[in-house]
py3Dmol code that shows the C-alpha trace and the ligand (Angstrom):
import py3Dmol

protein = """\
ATOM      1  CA  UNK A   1       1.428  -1.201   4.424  1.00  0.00           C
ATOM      2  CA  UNK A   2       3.996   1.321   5.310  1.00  0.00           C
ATOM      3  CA  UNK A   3       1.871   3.535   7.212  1.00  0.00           C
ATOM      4  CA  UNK A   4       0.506  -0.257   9.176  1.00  0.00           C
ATOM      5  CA  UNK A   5       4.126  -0.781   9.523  1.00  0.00           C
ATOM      6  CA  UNK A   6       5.182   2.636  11.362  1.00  0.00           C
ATOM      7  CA  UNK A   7       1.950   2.304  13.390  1.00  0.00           C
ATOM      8  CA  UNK A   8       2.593  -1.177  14.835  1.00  0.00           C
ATOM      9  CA  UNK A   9       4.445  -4.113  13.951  1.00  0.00           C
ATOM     10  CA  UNK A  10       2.636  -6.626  15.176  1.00  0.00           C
ATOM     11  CA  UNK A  11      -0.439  -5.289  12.884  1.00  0.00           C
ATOM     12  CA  UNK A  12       1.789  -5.467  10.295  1.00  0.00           C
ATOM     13  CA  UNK A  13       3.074  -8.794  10.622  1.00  0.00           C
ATOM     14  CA  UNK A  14      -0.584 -10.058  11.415  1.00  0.00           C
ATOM     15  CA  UNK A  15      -2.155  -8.245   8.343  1.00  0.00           C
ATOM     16  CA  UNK A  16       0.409 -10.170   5.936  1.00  0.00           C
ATOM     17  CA  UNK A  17      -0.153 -13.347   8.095  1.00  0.00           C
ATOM     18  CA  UNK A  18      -3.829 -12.647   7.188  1.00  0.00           C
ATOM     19  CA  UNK A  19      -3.161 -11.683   3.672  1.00  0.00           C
ATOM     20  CA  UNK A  20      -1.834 -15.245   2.987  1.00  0.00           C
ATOM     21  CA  UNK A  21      -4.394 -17.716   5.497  1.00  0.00           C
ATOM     22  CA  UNK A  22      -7.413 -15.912   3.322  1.00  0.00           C
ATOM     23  CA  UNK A  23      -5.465 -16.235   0.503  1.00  0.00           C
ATOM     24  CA  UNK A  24      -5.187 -19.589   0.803  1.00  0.00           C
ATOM     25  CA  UNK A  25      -8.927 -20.176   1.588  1.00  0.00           C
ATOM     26  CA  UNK A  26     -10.284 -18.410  -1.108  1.00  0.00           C
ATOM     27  CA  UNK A  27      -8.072 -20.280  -3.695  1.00  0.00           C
ATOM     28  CA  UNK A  28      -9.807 -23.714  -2.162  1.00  0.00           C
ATOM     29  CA  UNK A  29     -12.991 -22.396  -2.202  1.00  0.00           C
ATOM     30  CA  UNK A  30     -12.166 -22.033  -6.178  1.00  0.00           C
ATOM     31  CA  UNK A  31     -12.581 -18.072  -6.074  1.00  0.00           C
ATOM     32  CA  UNK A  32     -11.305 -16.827  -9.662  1.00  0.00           C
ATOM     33  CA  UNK A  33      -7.846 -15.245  -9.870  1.00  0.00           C
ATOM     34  CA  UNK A  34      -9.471 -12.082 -10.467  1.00  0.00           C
ATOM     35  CA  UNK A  35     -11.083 -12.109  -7.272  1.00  0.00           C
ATOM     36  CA  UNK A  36      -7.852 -13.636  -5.304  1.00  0.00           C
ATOM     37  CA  UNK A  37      -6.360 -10.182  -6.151  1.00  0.00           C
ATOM     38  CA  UNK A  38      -9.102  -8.793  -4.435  1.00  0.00           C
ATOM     39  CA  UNK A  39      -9.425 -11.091  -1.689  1.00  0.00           C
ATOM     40  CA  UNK A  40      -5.362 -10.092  -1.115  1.00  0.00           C
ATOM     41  CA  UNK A  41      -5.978  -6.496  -1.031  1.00  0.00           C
ATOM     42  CA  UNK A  42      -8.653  -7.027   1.404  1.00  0.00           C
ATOM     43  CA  UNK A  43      -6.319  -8.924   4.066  1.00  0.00           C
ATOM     44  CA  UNK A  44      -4.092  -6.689   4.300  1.00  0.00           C
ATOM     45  CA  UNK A  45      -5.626  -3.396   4.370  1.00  0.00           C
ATOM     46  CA  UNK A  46      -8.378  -5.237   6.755  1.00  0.00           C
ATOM     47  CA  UNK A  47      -7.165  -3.610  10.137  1.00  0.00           C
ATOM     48  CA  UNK A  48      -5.540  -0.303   8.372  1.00  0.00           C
ATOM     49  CA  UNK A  49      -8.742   1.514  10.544  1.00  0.00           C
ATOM     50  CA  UNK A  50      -6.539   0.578  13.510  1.00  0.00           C
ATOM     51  CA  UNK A  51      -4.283   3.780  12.740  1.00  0.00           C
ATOM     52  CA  UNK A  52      -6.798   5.837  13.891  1.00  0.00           C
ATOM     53  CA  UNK A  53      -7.031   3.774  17.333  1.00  0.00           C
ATOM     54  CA  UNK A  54      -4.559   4.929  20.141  1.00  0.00           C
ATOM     55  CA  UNK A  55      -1.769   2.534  20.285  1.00  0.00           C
ATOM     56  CA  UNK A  56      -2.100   2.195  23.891  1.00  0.00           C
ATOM     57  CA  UNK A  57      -5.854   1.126  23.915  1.00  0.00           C
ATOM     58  CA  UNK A  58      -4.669  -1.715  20.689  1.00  0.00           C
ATOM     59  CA  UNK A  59      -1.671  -2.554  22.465  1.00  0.00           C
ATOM     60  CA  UNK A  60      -2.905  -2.693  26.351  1.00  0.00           C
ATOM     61  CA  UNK A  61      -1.715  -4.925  28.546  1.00  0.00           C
ATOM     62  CA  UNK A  62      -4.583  -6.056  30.175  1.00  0.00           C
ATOM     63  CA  UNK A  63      -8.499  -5.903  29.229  1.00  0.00           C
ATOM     64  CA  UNK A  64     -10.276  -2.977  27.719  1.00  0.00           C
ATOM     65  CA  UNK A  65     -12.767  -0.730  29.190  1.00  0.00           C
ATOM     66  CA  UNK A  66     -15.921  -0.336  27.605  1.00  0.00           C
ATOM     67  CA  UNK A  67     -15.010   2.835  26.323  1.00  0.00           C
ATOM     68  CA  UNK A  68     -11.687   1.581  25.218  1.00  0.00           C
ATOM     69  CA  UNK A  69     -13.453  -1.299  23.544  1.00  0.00           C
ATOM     70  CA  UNK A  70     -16.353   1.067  21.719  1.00  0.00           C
ATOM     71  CA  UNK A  71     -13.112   2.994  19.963  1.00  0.00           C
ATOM     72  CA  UNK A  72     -11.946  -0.095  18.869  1.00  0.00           C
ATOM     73  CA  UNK A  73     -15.117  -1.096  17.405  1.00  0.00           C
ATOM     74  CA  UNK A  74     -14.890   1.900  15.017  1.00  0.00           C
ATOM     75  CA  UNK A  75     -11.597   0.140  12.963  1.00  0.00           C
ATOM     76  CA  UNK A  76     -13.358  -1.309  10.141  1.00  0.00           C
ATOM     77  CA  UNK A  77     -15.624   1.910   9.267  1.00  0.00           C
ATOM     78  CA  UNK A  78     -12.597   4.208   9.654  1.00  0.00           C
ATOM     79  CA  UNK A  79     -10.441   1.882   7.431  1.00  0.00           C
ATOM     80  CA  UNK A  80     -13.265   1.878   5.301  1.00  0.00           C
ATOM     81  CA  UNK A  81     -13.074   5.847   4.942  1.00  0.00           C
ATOM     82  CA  UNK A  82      -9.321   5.806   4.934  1.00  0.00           C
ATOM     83  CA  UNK A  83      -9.589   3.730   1.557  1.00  0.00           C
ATOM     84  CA  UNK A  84     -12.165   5.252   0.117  1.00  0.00           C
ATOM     85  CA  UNK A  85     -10.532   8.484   0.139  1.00  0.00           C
ATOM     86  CA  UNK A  86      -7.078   7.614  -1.094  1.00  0.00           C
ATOM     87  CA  UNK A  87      -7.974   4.318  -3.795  1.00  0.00           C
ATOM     88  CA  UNK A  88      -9.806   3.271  -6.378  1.00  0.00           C
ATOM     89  CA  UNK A  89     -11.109  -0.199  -4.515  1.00  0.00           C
ATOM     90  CA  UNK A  90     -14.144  -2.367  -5.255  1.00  0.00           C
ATOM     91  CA  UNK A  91     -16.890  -2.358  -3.182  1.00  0.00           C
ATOM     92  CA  UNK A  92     -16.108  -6.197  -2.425  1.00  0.00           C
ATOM     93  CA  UNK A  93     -12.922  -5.240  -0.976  1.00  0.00           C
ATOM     94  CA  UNK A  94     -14.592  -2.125   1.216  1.00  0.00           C
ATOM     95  CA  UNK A  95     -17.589  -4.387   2.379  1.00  0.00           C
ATOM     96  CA  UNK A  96     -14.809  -7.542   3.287  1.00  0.00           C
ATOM     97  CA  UNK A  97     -13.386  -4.873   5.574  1.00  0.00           C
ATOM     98  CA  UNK A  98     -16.042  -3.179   7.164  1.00  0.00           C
ATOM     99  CA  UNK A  99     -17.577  -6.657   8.338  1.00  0.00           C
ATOM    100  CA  UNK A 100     -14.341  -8.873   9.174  1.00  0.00           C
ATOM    101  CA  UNK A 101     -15.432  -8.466  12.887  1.00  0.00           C
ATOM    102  CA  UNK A 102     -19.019  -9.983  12.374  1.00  0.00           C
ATOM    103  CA  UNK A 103     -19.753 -13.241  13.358  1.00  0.00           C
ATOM    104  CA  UNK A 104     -22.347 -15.705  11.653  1.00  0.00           C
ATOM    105  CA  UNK A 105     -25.186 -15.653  14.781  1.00  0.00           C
ATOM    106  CA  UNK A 106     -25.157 -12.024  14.793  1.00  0.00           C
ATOM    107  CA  UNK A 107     -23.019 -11.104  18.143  1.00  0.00           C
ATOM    108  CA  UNK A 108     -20.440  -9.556  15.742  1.00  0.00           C
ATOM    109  CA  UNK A 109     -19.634  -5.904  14.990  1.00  0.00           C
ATOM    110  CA  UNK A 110     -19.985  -3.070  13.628  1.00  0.00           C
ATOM    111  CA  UNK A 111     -23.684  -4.291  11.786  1.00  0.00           C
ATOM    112  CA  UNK A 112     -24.351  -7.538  14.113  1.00  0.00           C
ATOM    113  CA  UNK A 113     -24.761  -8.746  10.607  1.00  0.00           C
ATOM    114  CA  UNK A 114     -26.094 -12.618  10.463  1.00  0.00           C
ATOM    115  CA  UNK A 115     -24.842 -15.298   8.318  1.00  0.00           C
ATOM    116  CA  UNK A 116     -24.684 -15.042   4.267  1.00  0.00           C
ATOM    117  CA  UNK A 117     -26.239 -11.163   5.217  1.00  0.00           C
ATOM    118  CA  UNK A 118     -21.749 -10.954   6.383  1.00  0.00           C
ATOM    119  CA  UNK A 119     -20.318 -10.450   2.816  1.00  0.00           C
ATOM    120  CA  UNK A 120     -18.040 -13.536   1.575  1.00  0.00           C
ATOM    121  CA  UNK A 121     -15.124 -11.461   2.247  1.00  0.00           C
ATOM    122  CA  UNK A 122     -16.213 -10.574   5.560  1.00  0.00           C
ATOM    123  CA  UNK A 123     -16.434 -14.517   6.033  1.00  0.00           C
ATOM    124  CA  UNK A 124     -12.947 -15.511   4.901  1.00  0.00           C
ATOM    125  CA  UNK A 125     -11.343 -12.687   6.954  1.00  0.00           C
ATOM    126  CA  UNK A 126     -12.761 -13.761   9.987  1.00  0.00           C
ATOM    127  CA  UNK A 127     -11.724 -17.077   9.660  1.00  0.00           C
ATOM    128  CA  UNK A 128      -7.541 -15.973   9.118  1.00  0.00           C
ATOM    129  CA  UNK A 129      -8.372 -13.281  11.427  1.00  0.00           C
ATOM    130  CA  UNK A 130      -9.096 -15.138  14.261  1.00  0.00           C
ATOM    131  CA  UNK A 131      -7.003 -18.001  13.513  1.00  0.00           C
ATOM    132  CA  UNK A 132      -3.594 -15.723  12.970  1.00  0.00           C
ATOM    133  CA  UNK A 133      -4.436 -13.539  16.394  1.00  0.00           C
ATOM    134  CA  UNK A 134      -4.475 -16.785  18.525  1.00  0.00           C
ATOM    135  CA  UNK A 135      -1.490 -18.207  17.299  1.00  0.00           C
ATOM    136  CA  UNK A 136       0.673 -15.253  17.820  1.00  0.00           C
ATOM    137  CA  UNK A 137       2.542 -13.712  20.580  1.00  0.00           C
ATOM    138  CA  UNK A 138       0.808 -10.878  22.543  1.00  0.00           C
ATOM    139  CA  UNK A 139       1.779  -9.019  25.436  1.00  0.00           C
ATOM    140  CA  UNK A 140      -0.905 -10.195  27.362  1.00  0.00           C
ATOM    141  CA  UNK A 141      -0.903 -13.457  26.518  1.00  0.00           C
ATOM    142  CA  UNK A 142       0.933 -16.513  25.207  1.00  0.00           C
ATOM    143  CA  UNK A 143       0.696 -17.882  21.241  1.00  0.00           C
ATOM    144  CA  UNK A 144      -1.708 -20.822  20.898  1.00  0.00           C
ATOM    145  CA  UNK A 145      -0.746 -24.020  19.722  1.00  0.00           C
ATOM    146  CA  UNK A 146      -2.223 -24.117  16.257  1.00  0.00           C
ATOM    147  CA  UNK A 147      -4.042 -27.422  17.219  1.00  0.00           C
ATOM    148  CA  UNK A 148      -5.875 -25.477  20.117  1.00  0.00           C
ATOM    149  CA  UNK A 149      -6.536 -22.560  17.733  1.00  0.00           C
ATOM    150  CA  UNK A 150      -7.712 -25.135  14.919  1.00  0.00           C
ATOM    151  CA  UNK A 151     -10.001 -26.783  17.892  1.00  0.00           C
ATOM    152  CA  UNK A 152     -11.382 -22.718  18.781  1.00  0.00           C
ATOM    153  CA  UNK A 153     -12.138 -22.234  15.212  1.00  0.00           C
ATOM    154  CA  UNK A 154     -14.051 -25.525  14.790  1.00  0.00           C
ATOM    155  CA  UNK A 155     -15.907 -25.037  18.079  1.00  0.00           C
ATOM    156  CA  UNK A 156     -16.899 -22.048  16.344  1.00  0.00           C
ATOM    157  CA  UNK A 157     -18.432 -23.018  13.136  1.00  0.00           C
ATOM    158  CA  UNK A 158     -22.236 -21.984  12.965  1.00  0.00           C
ATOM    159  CA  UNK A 159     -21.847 -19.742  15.590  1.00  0.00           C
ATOM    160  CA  UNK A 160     -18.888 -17.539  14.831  1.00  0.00           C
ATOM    161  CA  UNK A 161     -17.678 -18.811  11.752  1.00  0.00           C
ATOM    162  CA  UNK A 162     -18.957 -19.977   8.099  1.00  0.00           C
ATOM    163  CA  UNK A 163     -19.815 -23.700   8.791  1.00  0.00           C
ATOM    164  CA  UNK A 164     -18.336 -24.507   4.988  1.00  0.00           C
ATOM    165  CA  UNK A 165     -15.254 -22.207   5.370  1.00  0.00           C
ATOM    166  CA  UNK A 166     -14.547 -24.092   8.617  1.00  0.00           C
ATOM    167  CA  UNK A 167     -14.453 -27.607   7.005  1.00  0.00           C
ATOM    168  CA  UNK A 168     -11.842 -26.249   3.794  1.00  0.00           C
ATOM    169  CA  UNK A 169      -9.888 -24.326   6.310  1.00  0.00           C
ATOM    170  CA  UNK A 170      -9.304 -27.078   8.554  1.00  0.00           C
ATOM    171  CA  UNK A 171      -7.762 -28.807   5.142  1.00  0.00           C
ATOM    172  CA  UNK A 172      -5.096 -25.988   4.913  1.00  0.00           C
ATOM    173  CA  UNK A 173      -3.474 -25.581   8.388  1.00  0.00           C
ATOM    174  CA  UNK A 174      -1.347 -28.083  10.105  1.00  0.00           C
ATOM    175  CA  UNK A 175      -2.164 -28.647  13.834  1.00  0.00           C
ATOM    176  CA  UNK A 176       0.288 -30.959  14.405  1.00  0.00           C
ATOM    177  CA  UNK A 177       3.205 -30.248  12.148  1.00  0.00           C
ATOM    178  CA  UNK A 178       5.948 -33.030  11.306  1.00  0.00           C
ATOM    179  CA  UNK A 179       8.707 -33.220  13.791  1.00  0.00           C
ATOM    180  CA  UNK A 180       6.346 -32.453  16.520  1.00  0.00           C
ATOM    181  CA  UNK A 181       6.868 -34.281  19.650  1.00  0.00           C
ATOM    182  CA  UNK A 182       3.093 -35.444  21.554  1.00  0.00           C
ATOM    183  CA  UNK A 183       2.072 -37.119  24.327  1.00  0.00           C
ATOM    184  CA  UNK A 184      -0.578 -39.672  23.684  1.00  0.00           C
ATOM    185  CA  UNK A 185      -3.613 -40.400  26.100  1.00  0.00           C
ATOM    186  CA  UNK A 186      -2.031 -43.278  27.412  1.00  0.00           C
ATOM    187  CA  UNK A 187       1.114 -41.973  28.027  1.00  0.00           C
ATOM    188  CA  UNK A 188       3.424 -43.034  24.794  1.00  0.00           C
ATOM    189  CA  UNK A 189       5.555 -40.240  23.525  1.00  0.00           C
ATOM    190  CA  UNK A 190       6.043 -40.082  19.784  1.00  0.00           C
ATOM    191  CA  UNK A 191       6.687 -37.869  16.870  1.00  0.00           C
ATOM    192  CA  UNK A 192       4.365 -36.896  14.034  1.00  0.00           C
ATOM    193  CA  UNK A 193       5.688 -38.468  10.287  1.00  0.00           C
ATOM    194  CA  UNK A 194       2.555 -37.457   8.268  1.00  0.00           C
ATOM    195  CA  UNK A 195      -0.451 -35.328   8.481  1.00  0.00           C
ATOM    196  CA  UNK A 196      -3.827 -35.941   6.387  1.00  0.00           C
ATOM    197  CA  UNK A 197      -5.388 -33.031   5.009  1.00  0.00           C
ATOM    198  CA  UNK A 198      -8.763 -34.871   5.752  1.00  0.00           C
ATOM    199  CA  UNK A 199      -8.353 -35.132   9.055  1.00  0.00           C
ATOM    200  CA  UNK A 200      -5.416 -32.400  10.610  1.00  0.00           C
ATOM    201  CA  UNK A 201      -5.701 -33.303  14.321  1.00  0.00           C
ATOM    202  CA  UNK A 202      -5.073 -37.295  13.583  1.00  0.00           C
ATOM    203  CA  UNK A 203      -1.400 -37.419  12.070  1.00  0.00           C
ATOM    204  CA  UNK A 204       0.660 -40.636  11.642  1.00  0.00           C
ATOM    205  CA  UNK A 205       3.628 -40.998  14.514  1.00  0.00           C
ATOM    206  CA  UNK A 206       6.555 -42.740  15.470  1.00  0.00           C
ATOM    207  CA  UNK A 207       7.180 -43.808  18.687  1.00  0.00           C
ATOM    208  CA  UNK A 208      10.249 -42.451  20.411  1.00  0.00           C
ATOM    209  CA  UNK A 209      10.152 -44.974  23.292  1.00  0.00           C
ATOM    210  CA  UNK A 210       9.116 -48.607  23.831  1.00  0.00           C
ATOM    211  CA  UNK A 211       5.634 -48.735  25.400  1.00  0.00           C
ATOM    212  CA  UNK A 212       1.866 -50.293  25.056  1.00  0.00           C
ATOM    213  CA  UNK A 213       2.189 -49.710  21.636  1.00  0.00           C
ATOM    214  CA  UNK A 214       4.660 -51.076  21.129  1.00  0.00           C
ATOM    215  CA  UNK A 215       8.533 -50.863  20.447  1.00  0.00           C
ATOM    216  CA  UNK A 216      10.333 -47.955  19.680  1.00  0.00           C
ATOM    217  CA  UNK A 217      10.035 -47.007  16.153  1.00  0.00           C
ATOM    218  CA  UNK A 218       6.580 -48.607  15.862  1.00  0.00           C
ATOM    219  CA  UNK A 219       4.362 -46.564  13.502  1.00  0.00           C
ATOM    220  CA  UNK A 220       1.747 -45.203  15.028  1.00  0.00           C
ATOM    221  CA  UNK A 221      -1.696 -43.940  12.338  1.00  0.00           C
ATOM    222  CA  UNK A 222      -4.290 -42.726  14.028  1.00  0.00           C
ATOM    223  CA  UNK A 223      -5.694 -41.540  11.037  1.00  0.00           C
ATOM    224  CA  UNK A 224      -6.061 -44.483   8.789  1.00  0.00           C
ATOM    225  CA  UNK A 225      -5.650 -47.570  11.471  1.00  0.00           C
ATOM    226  CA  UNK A 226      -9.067 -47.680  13.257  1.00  0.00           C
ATOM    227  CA  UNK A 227      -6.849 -49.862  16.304  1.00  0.00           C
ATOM    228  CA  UNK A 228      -6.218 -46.830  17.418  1.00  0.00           C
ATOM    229  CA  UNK A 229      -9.764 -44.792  17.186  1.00  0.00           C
ATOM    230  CA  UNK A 230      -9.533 -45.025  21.233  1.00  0.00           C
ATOM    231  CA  UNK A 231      -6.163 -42.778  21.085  1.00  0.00           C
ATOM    232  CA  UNK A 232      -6.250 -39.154  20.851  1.00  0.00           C
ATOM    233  CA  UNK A 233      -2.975 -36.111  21.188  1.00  0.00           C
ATOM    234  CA  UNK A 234      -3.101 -35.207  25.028  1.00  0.00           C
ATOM    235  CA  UNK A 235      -0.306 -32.469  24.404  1.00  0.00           C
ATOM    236  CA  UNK A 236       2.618 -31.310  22.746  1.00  0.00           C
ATOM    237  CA  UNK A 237       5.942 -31.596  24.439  1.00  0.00           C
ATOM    238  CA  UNK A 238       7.976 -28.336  25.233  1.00  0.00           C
ATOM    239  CA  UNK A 239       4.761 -26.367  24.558  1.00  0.00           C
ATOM    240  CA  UNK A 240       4.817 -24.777  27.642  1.00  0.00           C
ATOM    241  CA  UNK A 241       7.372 -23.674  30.675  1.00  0.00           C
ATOM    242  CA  UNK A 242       5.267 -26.185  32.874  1.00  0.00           C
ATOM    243  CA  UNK A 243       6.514 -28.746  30.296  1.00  0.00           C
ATOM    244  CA  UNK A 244       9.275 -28.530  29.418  1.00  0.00           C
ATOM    245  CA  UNK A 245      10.649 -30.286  26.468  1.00  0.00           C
ATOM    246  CA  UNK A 246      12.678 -33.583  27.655  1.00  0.00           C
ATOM    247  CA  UNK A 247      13.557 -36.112  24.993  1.00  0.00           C
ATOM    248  CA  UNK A 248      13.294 -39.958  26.458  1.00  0.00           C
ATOM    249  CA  UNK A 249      16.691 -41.138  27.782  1.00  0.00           C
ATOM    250  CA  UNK A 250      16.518 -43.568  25.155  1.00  0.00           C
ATOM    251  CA  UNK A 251      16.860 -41.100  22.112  1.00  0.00           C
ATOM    252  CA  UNK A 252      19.646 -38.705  23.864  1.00  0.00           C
ATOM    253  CA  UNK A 253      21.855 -41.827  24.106  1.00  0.00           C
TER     254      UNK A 253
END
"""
ligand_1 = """\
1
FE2
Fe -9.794 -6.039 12.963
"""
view = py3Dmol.view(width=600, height=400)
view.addModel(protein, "pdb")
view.setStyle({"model": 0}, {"cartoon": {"style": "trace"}})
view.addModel(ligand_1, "xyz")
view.setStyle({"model": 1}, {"stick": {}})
view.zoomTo()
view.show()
């Protein structure tokens, strides 16, 4: 982690990030303590391979060439060397990194492996992966919201991602956490009170202003009240510069 650390800190920060999300997974999918160890180890050695990557092809400001993009393909074999050499690690561990780039239709790399063929490590990875790169800073683009990354990864099942390990993962991350401020589809601003694991991208509100809904304060489920099955989240508030984040009159007061 050290040697992660001194080669980039945003791999570092994303490998623990990683470490935890498939940490998390596993543990719902009921994978043995044993193996959570495992699973652990896994994360956060998963993009150690990078170290032998130029920094300025990882951390390029713009798209790679194809070149650039064929040397970054090589990160899970050469992490795969790097551990073998140095460790004592189970062949789970090696085969979750080597494949945490393959996707379930094939299109992945380095093996353009296709579904259960991708090792079950290989399949949680990608899911935290993915999930932890899009909802982080870069310098060539902006953090996602985690409800547009939670949308990405859902889009995704079959194709990109484990159908199975789409549906528990969508039970552990929060799209809309509680305190966040949303615009409704018909224009009602309100804040989130609850989420529900079953479904993260319907949360409970309050309304912060007097509307169609009705008055301020009215509690808003869009979860469990099927009156409002015909409302959906348009946006959050203050998510972007475009927006920016203006509480009604009616609350500054
Ligand atoms: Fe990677």
């Amino acid at each position: 982690m050290v040697e992660i650390k001194n080669y980039d800190n945003y791999t570092y920060s994303h490998s623990l990030n990683v470490g935890i999300l498939s940490i998390m997974l596993a543990s719902e999918m009921g994978i043995t303590r044993n193996r959570l160890d495992d699973i652990a180890l896994c994360a956060l050695m998963h993009d150690i391979g990078k170290i032998d990557v130029p920094i300025e092809i990882i951390n390029k400001n713009g798209p790679v060439t194809d070149l650039e993009f064929a040397v970054i393909k090589t990160h899970p074999d050469k992490g795969v060397e790097r551990l073998r050499k140095c460790f004592n690690v189970s062949r789970e561990v090696l085969q979750g990194i080597q494949c945490h780039h393959e996707k379930i239709d094939g299109s992945g790399y380095p093996y353009g492996y296709k579904g259960n063929r991708i090792p079950l490590f290989g399949r949680i990875l990608a899911i935290a992966d993915v999930y932890d790169a899009l909802t982080s800073h870069r310098s060539y683009r902006k953090a996602w919201l985690p409800n547009a990354a939670i949308e990405y990864i859902m889009a995704g099942a079959d194709t990109q991602f484990d159908h199975e390990m789409v549906q528990l993962f969508m039970r552990l991350v929060c799209a809309y956490p509680s305190g966040t401020v949303v615009k409704l589809c018909d224009g009602s601003i309100a804040v989130v009170i609850k989420n529900y694991s079953e479904n993260v991208l319907r949360p409970k509100l309050r309304l912060l202003e007097d509307g169609p809904l009705g008055s301020k304060g009215t509690e808003v489920d869009l979860f469990e009240d099927t009156d409002y099955l015909h409302l959906t989240i348009k946006s959050v508030l203050g998510a972007s510069e475009d927006d920016a984040f203006k509480l009604p009159d009616s609350i500054i007061k």
